[in-house]
C-alpha positions in Angstrom: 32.9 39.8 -97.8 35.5 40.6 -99.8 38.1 38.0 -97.7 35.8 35.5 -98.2 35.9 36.1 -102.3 39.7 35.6 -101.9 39.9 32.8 -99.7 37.5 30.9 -101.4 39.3 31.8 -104.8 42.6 30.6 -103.4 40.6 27.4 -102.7 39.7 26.8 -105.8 42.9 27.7 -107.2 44.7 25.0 -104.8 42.4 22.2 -106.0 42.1 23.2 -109.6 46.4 23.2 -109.7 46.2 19.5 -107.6 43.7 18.4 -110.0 45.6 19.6 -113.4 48.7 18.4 -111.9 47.4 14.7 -111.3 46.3 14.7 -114.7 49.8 15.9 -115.9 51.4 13.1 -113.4 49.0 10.1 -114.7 50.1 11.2 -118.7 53.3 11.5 -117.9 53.7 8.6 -116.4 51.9 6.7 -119.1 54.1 7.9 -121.6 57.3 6.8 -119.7 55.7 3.1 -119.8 55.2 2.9 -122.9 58.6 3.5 -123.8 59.9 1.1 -121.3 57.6 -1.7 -123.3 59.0 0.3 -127.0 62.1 -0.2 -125.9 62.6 -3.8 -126.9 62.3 -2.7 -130.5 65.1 -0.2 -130.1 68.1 -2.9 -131.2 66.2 -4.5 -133.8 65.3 -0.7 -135.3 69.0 0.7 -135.0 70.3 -3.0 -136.2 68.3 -2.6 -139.4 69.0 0.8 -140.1 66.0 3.1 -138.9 66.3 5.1 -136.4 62.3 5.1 -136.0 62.2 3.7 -132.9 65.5 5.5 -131.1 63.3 9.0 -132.0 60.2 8.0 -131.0 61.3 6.9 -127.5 63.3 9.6 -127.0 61.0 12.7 -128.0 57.7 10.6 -126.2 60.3 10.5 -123.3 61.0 13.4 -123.0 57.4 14.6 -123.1 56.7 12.2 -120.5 59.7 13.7 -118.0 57.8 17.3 -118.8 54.7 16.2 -118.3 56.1 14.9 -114.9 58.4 17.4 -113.7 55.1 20.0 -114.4 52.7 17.7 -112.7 54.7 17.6 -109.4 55.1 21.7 -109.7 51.6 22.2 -109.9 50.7 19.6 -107.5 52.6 21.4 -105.0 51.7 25.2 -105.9 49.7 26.7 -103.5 48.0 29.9 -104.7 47.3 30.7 -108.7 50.0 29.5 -111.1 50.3 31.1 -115.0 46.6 28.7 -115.7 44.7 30.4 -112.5 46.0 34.0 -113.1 43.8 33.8 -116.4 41.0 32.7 -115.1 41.1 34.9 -112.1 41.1 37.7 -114.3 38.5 36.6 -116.4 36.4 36.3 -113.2 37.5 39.7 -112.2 36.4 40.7 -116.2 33.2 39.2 -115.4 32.7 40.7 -111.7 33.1 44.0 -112.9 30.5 43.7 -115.6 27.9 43.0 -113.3 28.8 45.4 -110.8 28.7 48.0 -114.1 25.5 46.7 -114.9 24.1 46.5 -111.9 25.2 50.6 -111.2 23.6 51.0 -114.4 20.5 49.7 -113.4 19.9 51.3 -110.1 
């Protein structure tokens, strides 16, 4: 049974990274619209003399390209990533209780 426990686990890891990574992908890519449609006030800002709008774009763009660039990576990892590994070993954590307790018992 044990192969099962792991095969089922890398399951679960697979879909939970495609899942967290669409999520990333859909934010990110929300972000980089927006500052396509901010963008128009990027002239008018610098022309007045704020730089309110140059900053924002560029800090929510850069955000977005993270957001991105880590949606694809985790969309495409196969197998626990840095998120999985911590729950895996909190299920391990857990596991192990049990299996204590349940010694203890019998």
């Amino acid at each position: 049974m044990p192969e099962f426990d792991s095969d089922q686990m890398a399951i679960d890891n697979t879909v939970q990274n495609r899942r967290l990574g669409s999520v990333m992908l859909t934010a990110g890519w929300i972000l980089l619209w927006m500052d396509a449609m901010l963008a128009a006030y990027v002239y008018s800002s610098v022309e007045h003399g704020s730089l309110f709008w140059p900053i924002w774009i560029g800090v929510e763009g850069i955000l977005g390209l993270v957001l991105v660039i880590m949606g694809t990576h985790y969309r495409r990892a196969i197998g626990p990533t840095a998120l999985s590994r911590h729950d895996i070993a909190s299920i391990e954590r857990q596991e192990r209780r049990e299996h204590d307790e349940e010694r203890r018992v019998a």
